[in-house]
Every structure is written in C-alpha cells, then in structure tokens.
Residue frames as a rotation matrix with the C-alpha (Angstrom) as fourth column:
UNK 1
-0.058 0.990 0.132 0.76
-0.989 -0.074 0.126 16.19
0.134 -0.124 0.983 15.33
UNK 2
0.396 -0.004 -0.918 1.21
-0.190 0.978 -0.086 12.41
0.899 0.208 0.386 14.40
UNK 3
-0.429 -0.563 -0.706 3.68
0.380 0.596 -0.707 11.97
0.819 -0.572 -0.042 17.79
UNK 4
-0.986 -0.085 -0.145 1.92
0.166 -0.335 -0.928 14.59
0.030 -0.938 0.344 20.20
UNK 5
-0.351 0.936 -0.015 -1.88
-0.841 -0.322 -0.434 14.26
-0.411 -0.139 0.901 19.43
UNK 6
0.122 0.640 -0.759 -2.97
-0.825 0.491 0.281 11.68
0.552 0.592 0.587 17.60
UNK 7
0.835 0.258 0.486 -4.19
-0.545 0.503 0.670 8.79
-0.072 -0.825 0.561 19.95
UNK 8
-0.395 -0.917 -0.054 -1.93
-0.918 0.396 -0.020 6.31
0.040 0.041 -0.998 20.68
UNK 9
0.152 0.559 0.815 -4.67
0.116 0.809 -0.576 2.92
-0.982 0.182 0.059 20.86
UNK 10
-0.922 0.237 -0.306 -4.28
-0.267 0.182 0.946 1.20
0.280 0.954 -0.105 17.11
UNK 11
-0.373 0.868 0.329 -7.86
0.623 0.496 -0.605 -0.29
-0.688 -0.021 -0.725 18.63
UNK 12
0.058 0.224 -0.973 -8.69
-0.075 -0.971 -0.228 3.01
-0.996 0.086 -0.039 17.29
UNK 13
-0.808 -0.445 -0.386 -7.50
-0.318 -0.221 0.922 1.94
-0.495 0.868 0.037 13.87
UNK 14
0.250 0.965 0.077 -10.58
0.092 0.056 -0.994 1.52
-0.964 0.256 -0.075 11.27
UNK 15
-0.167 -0.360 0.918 -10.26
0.973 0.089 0.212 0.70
-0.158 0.929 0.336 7.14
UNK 16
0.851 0.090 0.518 -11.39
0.215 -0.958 -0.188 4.96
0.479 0.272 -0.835 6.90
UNK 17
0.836 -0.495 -0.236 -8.66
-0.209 -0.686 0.697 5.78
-0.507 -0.534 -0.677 8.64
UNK 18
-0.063 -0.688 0.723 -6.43
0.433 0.634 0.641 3.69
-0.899 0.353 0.258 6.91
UNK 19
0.439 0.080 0.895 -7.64
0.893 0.073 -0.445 4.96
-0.101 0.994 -0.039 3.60
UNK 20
0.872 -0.043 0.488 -6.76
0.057 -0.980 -0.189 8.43
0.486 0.193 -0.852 4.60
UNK 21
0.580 -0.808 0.104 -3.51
-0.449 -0.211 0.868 7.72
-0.680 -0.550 -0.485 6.05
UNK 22
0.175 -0.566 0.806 -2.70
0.655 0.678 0.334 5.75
-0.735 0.469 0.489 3.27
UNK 23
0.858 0.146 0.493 -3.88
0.490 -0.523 -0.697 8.90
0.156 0.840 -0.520 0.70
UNK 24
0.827 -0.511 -0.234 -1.47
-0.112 -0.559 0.821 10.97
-0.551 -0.653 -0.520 3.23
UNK 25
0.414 -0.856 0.310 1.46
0.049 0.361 0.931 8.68
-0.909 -0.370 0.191 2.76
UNK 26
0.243 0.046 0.969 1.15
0.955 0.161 -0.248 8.89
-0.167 0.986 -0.005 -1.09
UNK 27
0.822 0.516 0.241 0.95
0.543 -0.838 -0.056 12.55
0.173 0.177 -0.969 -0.89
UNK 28
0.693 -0.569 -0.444 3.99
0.017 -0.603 0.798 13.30
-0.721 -0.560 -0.408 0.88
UNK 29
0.797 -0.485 -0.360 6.21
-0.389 0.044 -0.920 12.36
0.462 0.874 -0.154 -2.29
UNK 30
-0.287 -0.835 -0.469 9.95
0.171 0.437 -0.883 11.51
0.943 -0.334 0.017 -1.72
UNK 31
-0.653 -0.057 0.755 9.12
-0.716 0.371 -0.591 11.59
-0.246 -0.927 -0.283 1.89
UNK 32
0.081 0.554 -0.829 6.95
-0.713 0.613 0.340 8.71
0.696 0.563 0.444 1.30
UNK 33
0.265 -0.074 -0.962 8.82
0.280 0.960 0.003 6.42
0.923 -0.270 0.275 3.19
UNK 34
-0.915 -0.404 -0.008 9.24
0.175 -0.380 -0.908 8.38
0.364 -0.832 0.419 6.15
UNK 35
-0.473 0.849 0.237 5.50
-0.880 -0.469 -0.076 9.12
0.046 -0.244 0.969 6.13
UNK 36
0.436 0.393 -0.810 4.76
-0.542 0.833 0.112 5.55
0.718 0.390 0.576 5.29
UNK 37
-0.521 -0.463 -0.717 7.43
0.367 0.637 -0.678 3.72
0.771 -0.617 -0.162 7.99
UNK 38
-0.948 -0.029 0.317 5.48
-0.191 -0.744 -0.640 6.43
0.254 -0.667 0.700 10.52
UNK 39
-0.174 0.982 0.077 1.77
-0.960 -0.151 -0.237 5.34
-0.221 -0.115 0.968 9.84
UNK 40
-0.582 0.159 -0.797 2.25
-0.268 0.889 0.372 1.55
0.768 0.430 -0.475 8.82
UNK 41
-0.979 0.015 -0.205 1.17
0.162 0.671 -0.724 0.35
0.127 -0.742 -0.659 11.86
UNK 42
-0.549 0.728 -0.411 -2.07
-0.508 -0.681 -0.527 2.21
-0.664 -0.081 0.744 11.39
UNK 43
-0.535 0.295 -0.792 -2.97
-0.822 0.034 0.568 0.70
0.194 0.955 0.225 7.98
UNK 44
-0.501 0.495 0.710 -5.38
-0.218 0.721 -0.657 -1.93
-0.837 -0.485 -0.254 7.45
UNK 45
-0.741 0.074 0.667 -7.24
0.613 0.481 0.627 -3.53
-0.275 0.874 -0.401 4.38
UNK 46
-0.665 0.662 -0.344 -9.82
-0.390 -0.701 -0.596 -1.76
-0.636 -0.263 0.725 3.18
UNK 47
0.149 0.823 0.548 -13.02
-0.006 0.555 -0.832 -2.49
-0.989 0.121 0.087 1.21
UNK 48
0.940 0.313 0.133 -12.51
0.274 -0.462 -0.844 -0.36
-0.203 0.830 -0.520 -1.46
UNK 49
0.101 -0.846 -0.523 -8.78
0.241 -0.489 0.838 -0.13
-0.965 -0.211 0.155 -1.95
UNK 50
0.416 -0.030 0.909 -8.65
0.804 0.479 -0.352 0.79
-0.425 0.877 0.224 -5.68
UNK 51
0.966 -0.034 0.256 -8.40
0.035 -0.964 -0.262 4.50
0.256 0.263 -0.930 -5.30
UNK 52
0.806 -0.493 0.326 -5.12
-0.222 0.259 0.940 3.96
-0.548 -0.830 0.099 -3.45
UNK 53
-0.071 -0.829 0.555 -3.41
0.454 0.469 0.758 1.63
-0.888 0.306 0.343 -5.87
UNK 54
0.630 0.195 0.751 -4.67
0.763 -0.336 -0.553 4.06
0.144 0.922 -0.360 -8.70
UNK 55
0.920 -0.392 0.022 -3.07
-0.375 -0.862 0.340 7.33
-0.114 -0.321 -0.940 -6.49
UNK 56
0.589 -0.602 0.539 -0.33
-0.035 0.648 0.761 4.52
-0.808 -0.467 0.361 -5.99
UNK 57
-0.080 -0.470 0.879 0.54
0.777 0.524 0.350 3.65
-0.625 0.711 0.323 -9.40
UNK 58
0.824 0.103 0.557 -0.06
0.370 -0.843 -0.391 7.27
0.429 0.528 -0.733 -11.05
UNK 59
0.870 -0.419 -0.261 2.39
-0.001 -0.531 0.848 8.45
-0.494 -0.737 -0.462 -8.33
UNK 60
0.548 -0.749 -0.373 5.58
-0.313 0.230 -0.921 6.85
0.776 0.621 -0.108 -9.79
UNK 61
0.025 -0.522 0.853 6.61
-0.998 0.036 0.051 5.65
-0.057 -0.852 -0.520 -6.36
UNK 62
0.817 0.225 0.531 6.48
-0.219 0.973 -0.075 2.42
-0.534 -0.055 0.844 -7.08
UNK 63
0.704 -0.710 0.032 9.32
0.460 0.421 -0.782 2.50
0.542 0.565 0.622 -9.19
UNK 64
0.341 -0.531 0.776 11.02
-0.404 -0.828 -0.389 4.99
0.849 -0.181 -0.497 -6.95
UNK 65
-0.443 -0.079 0.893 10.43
-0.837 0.394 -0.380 3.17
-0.322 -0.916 -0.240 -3.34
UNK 66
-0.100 0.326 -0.940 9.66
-0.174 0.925 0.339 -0.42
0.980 0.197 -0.036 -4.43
UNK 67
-0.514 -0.104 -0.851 9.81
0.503 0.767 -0.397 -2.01
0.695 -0.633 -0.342 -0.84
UNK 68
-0.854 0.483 -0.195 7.81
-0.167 -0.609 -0.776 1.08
-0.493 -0.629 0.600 0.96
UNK 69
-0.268 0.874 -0.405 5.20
-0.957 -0.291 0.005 1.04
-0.114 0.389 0.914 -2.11
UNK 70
-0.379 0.163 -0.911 4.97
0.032 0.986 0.163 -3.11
0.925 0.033 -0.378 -1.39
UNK 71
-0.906 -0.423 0.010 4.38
0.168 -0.382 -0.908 -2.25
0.388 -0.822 0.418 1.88
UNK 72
-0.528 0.840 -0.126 1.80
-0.680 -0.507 -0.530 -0.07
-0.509 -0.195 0.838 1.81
UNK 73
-0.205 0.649 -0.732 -0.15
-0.653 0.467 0.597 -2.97
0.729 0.600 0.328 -0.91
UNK 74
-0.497 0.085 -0.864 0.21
0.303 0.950 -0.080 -5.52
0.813 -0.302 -0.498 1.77
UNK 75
-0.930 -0.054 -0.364 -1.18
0.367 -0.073 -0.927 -3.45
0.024 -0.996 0.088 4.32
UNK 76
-0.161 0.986 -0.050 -4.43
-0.663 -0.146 -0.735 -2.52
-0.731 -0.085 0.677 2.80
UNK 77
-0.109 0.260 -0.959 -4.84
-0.871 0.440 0.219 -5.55
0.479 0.859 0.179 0.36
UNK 78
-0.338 -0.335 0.879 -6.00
-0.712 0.703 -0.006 -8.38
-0.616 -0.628 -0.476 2.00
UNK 79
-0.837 0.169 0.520 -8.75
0.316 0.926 0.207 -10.47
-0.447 0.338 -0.829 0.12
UNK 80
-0.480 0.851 -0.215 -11.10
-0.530 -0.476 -0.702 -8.17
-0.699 -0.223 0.679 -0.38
UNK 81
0.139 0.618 0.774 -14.30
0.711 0.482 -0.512 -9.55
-0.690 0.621 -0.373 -2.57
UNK 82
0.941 0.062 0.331 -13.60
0.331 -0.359 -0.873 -5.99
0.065 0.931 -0.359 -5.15
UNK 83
0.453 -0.885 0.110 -10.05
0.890 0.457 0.009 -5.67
-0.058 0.094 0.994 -6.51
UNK 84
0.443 -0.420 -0.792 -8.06
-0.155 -0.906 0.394 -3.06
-0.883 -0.052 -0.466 -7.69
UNK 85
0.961 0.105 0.256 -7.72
0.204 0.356 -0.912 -2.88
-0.187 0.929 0.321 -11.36
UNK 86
0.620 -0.784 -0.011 -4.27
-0.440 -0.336 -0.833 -1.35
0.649 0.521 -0.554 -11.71
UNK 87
0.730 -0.322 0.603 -2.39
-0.483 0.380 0.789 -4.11
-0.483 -0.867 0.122 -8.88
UNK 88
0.752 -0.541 0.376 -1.08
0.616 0.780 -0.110 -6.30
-0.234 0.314 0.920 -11.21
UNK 89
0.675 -0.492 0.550 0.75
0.563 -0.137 -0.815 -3.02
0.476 0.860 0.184 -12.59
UNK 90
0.551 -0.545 0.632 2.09
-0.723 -0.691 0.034 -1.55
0.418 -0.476 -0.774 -9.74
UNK 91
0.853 -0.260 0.452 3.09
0.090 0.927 0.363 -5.24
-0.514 -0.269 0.815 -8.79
UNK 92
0.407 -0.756 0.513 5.60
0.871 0.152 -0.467 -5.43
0.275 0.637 0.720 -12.24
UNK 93
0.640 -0.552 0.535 6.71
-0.007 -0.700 -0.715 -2.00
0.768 0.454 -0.451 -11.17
UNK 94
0.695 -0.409 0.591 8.22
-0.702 -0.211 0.680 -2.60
-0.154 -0.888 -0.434 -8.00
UNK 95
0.638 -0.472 0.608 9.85
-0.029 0.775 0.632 -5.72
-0.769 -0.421 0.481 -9.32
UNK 96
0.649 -0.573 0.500 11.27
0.460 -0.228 -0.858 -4.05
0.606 0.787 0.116 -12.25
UNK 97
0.302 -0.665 0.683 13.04
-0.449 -0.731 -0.514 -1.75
0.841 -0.151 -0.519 -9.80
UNK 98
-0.446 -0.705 0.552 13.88
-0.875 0.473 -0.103 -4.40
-0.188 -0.529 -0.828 -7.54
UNK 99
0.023 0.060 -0.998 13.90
-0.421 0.906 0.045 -8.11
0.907 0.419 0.046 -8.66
UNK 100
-0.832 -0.076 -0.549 14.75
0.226 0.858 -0.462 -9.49
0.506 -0.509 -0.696 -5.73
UNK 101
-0.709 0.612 0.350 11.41
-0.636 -0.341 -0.692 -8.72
-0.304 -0.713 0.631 -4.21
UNK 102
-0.159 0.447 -0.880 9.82
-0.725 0.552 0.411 -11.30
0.670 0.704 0.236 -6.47
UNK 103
0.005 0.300 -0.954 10.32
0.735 0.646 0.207 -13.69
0.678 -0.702 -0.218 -3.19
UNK 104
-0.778 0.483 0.401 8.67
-0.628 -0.626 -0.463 -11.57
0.027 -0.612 0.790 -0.86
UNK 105
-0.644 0.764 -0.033 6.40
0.765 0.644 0.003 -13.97
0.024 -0.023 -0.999 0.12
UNK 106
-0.324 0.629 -0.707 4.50
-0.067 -0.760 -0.646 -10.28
-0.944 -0.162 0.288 0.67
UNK 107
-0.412 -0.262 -0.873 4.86
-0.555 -0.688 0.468 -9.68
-0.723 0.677 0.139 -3.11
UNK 108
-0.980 0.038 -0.198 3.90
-0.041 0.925 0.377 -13.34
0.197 0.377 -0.905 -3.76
UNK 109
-0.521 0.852 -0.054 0.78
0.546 0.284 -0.789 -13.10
-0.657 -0.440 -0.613 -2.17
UNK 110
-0.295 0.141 -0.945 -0.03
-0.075 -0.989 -0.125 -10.10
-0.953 0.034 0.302 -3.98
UNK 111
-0.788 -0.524 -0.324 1.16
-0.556 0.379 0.740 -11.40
-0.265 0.763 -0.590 -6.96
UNK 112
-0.915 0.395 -0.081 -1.50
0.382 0.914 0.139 -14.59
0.128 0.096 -0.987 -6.66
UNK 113
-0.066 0.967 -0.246 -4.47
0.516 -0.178 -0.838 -12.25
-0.854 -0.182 -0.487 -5.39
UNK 114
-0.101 -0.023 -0.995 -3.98
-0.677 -0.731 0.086 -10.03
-0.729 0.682 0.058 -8.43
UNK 115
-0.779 0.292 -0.555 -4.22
-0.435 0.386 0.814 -13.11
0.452 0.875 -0.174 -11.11
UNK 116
-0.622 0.776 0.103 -6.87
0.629 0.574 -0.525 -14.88
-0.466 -0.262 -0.845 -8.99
UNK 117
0.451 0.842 -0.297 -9.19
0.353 -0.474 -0.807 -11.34
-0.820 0.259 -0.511 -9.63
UNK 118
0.290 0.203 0.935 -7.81
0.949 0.064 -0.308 -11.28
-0.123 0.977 -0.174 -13.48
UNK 119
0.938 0.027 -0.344 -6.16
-0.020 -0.991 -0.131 -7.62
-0.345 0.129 -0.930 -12.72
C-alpha cells in the first residue's frame, strides 16, 4: 500500500498525518525500524506530540532501537509551545542503550528542549 498507493507529493505531508504514521511506526514492534526508515520522510512536528512519546516510551523501543526511536523524537519534536512530559525519559533511555548518541547533536537538541520545558 505504502509503495503502490499512497501519494507520492510529501507537499501532501500535514502534522495529522504525521501523528498517525508515527502511531503506525510504534505499532509495528521489532519491525519498527523498517516501518520507521519507510515513513520518516513523512513525519513532521506536531502540536500535540505527547501521545507519541507516551506510546513511545511505554513501548520499550527506546531501549531496543535507540537511533530509530531518536529519530522518530527529532522528527515530530520541534519547539512546540506544549511538551511532552515523558521526553526527558525516553531521552536517558536511548542513551543508556547507546552512549555514544549523547553527541547527536539530534539528541542534544532534544536533550536542551526537554530541560528548557522542565520534562
């Protein structure tokens, strides 16, 4: 469906869509990163990303796929004005299961929006 129907314009892309490709990518379990390397280009910030990094950080993929489940944060986290209470913890889990992602300048950013909004 994803290669032989679904449009092929990202103009098309929109923060709803994103949220529901992002719920998708969460859903698929250990494919994750196959569902996630497939729809990245798709993602976008959303207003409301909290449900996400809650689905996100309940999942356990964050310790599982650290660099897919960094990914997906930078691609719908941008600045938004309402946070996502449970960032800071899905933040320490990806860099427990991989340290060297601490310089990710991705991970860094993250890292700084997550103490700026106190999460």
């Amino acid at each position: 469906f994803w290669r032989d129907v679904w449009p092929k314009s990202r103009d098309l892309a929109t923060p709803g869509i994103s949220e529901s490709l992002s719920r998708m990518t969460l859903a698929a379990g250990s494919e994750f990163p196959t569902a996630l390397t497939a729809v990245l280009d798709w993602l976008r910030p959303m207003e409301h990303p909290s449900y996400v990094v809650h689905l996100l950080h309940d999942s356990g993929l964050c310790s599982r796929f650290p660099i897919h489940a960094l990914r997906l944060l930078a691609a719908i986290i941008s600045d938004q004005r309402w946070g996502a209470p449970e960032l800071g913890q899905c933040l320490d889990l990806i860099v427990r299961a991989d340290a060297s992602l601490a310089q990710d300048p991705q991970y860094q950013r993250l890292q700084n929006y997550a103490r700026r909004r106190g999460e």
